[in-house]
C-alpha positions as CSV (number, residue, x, y, z in Angstrom):
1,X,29.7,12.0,61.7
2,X,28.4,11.7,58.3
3,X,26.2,9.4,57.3
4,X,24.3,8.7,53.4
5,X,23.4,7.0,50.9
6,X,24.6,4.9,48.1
7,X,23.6,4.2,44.9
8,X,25.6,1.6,42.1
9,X,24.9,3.1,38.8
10,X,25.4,-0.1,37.4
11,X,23.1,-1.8,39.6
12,X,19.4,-2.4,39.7
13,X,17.2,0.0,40.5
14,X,15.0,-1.3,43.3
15,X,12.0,1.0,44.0
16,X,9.3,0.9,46.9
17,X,5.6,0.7,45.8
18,X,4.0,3.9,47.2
19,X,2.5,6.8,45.8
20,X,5.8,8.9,45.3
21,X,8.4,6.7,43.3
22,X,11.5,6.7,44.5
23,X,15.0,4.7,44.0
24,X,15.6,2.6,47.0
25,X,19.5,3.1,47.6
26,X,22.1,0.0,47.3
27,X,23.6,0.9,50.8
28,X,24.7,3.3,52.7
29,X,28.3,4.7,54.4
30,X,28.9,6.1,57.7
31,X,32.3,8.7,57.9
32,X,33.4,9.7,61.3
33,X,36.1,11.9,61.8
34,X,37.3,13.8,64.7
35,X,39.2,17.5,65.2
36,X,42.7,15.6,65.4
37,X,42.4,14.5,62.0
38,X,41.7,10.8,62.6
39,X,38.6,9.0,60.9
40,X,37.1,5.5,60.2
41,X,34.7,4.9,57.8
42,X,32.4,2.1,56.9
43,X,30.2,1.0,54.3
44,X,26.5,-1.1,54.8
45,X,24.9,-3.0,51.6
46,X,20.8,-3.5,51.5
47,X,22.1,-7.6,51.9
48,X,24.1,-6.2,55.1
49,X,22.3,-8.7,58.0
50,X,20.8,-6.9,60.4
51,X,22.9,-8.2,63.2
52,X,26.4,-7.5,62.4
53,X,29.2,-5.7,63.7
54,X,30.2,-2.6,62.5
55,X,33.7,-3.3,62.3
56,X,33.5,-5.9,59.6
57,X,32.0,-3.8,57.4
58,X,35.0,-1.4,57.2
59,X,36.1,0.7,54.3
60,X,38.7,3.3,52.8
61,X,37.7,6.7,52.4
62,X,39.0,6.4,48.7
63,X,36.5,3.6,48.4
64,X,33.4,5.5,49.8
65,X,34.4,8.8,47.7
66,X,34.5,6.1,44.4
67,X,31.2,4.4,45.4
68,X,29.3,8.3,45.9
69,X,31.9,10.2,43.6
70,X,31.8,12.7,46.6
71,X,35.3,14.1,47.6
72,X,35.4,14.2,51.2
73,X,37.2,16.3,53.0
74,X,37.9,18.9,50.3
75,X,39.1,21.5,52.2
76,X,42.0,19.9,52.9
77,X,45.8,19.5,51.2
78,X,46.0,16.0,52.2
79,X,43.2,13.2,53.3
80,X,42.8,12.2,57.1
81,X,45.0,9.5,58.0
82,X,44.9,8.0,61.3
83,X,42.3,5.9,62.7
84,X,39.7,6.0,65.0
85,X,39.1,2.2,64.4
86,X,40.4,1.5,67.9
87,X,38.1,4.0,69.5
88,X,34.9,2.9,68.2
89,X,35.8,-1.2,68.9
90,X,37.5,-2.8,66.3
91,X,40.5,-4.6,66.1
């Protein structure tokens, strides 16, 4: 499971008053992938309510490495394809 955040660079920076500035981050994604190769990944915006599912905030691994610019996975020749969607509850 990996888990992190994410920041739009062409969005608005949001910061918290305290006494250490800091950018508050646009969302966050959650990646989990298993030993068989299969994975499911979602992303959560700050305007994600606080009560829904997990499932309908789905997303592509191409579209969390384009959000972070992180390449997941690196190590190997070809991305993880099959799901875990079914595993973890969703349709």
């Amino acid at each position: 499971v990996l888990t992190g955040p994410v920041y739009d660079p062409d969005g608005v920076a949001v910061s918290l008053p305290t006494e250490t500035p800091h950018r508050v981050p646009d969302g966050f994604l959650k990646l989990i992938a298993n030993r068989e190769g299969a994975i499911a990944a979602f992303r959560f915006d700050q305007q994600t309510p606080v009560g829904v599912h997990h499932c309908e905030r789905r997303a592509t691994l191409e579209e969390l490495q384009q959000a972070t610019g992180l390449r997941f996975f690196p190590q190997l020749s070809s991305p993880p394809q099959a799901s875990l969607y079914a595993k973890l509850g969703c349709q």
